[in-house]
Wavefront OBJ file of the C-alpha trace (Angstrom):
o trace
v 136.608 72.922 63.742
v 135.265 76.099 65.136
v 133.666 78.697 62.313
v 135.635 81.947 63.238
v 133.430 83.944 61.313
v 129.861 82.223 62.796
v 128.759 84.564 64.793
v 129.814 88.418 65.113
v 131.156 87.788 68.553
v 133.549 84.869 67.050
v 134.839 87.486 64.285
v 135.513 90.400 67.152
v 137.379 87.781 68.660
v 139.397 86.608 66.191
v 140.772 90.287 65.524
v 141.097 90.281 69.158
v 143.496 87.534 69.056
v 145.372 88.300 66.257
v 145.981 91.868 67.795
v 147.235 90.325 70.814
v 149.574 88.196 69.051
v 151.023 91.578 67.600
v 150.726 92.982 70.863
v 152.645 90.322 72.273
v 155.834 90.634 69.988
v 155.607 94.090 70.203
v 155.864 93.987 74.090
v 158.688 91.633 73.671
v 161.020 94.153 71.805
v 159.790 92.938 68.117
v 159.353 95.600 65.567
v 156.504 94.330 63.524
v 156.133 94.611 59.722
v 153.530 94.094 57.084
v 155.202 92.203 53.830
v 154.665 93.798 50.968
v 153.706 91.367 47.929
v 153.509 88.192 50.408
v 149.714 88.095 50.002
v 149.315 86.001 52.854
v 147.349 88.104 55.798
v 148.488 86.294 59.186
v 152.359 86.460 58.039
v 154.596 89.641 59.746
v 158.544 90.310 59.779
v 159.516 91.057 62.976
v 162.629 92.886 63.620
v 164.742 93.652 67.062
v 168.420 95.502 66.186
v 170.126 93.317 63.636
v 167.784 90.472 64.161
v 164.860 89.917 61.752
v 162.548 86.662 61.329
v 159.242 85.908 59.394
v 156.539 84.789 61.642
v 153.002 83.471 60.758
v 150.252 84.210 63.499
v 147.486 82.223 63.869
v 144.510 82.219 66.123
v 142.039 79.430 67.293
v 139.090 79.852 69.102
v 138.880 75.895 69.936
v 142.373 75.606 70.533
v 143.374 73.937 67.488
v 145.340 75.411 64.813
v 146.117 74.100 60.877
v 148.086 74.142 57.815
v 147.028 73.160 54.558
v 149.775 70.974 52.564
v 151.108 72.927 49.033
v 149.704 71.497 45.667
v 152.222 69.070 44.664
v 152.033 67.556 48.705
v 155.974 68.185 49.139
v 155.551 70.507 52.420
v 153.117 73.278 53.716
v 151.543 75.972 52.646
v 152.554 79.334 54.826
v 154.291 77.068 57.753
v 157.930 75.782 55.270
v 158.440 79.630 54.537
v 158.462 80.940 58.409
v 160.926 81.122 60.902
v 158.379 81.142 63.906
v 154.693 80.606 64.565
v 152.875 82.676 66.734
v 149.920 81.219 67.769
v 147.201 82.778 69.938
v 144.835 80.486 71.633
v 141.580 81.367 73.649
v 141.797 79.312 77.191
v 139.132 77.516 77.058
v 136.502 76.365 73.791
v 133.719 76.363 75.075
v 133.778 79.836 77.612
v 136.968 81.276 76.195
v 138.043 84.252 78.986
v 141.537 84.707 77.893
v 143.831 84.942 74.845
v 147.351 83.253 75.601
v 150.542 83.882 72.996
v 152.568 81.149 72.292
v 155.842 81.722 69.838
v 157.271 78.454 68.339
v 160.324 78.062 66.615
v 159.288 76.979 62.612
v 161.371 73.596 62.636
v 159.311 72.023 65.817
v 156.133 73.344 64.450
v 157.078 71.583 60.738
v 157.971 68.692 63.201
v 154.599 68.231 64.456
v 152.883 69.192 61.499
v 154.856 66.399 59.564
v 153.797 64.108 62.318
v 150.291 64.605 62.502
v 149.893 64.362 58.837
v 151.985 60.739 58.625
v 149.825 59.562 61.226
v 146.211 60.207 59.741
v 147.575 59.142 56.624
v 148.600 55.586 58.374
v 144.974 55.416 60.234
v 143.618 55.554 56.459
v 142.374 59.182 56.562
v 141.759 60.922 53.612
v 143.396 64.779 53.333
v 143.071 66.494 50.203
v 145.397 68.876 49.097
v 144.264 71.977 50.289
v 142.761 71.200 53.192
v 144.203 72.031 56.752
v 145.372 69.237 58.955
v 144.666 70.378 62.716
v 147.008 70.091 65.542
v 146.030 70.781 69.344
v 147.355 73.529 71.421
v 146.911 71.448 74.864
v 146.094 67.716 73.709
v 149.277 65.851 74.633
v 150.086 63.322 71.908
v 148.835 59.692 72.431
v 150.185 56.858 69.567
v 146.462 54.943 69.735
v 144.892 58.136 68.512
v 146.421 58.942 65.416
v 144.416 62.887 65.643
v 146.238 63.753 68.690
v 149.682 63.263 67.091
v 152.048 66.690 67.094
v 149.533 68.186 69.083
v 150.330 69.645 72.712
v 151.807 72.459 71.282
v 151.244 74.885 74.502
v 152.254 72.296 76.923
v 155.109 72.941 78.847
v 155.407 76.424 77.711
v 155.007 79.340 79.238
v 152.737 81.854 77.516
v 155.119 85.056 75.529
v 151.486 86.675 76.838
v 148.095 85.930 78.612
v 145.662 88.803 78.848
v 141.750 88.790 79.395
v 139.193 88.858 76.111
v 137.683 91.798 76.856
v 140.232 93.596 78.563
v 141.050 96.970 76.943
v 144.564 97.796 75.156
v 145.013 100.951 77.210
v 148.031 102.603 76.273
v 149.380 100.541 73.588
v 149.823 97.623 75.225
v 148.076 94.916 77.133
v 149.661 93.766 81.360
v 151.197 90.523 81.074
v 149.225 88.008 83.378
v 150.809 86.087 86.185
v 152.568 82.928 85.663
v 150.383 79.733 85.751
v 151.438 77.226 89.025
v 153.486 74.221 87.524
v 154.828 76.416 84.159
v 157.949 77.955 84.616
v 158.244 78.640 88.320
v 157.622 75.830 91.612
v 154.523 76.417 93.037
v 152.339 73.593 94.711
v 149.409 72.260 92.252
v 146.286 72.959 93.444
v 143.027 70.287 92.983
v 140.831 73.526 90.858
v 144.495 73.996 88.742
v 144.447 69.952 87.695
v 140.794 69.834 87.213
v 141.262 72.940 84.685
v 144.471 71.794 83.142
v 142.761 67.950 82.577
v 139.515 69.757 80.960
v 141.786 72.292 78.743
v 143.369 68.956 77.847
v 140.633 66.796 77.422
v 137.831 69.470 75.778
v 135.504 69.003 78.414
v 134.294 71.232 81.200
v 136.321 70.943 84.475
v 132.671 70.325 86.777
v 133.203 66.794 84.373
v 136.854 66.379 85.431
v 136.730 64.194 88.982
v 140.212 63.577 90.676
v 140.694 61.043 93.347
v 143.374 60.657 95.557
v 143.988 57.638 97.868
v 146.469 58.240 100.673
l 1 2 3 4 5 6 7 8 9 10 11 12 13 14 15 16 17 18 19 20 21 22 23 24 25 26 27 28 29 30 31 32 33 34 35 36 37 38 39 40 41 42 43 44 45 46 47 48 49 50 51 52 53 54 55 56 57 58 59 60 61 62 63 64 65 66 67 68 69 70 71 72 73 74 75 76 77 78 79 80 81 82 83 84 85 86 87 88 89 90 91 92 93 94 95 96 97 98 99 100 101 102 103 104 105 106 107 108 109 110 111 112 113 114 115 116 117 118 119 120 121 122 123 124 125 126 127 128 129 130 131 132 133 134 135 136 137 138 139 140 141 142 143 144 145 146 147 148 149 150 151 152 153 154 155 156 157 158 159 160 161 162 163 164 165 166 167 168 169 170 171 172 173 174 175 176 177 178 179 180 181 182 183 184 185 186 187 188 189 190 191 192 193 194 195 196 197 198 199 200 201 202 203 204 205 206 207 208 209 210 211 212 213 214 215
């Protein structure tokens, strides 16, 4: 997986996209708190009048995100004590342009987690304690291929925010971007719109992405 920290550009962006995800919940009506003692960085309490949750955000600049399992491999580390993960996703790998929010409830995210771990662990894959197992943002799941399992986390969801990398935060707060065709409203999908949701899907670039349709 991606090295966050490989290049200066990669570490500007992953404060980029962890601001974002702040930004987001902020813009949403959340109230958002350090925790004092937690020692874990990327987990926040947010608050909104009597409500109050514990949220982990977590950014990926090649659309994956992980969680490591706990030492005695009962659950995960960070992910068992949250209520919600925010996770903030460039676009695109490989020419990242924008930083989209997703917020997902805790149990579905344990859900997939627990699924993508039983399923490398029945293809014979080795995961030591410790280590993160990875689970894709846009890769729907397939059965045959056991690293795809609990992934397609973003699918179906429309972003909590989408705003451009190098867009500034001018007063506070970034614009909220348009709704994407085909998430969340009825809007025809256009042949550029398949080609880019096929190569977000696929990790490839969309010029490699060829639809054909026979009438």
């Amino acid at each position: 997986m991606a090295n966050v920290f490989g290049t200066p550009k990669k570490a500007t962006n992953r404060r980029r996209l962890f601001e974002l995800g702040e930004a987001a919940l902020e813009k949403a009506g959340w109230r958002v708190e350090r925790i004092q003692g937690i020692g874990k960085s990327s987990v926040r309490r947010i608050i909104k009048g009597d409500e109050r949750h514990t949220v982990s955000i977590r950014t990926t600049q090649d659309t994956w995100i992980a969680f490591p399992r706990n030492n005695d491999d009962s659950g995960w580390v960070t992910l068992d004590d949250v209520d919600y993960v925010v996770a903030v996703t460039v676009d695109n790998k490989d020419e990242p342009k924008e930083g989209q929010v997703y917020m997902v409830g805790g149990d579905e995210m344990r859900k997939r987690f627990d699924r993508a771990y039983r399923a490398r662990l029945g293809a014979g894959h080795t995961i030591p304690v410790g280590r993160g197992v990875w689970v894709s943002m846009f890769l729907a799941e397939d059965p045959d291929a056991p690293s795809s399992v609990g992934g397609g986390i973003a699918l179906d969801k429309k972003p909590l925010l989408s705003m451009k990398l190098d867009a500034p935060f001018d007063e506070g707060s970034p614009e909220v971007s348009a709704p994407v065709p085909g998430r969340g409203e009825e809007a025809p999908l256009t042949i550029a719109e398949a080609k880019r949701r096929l190569a977000q899907s696929l990790g490839v670039a969309p010029e490699k992405v060829k639809i054909v349709i026979e009438a």
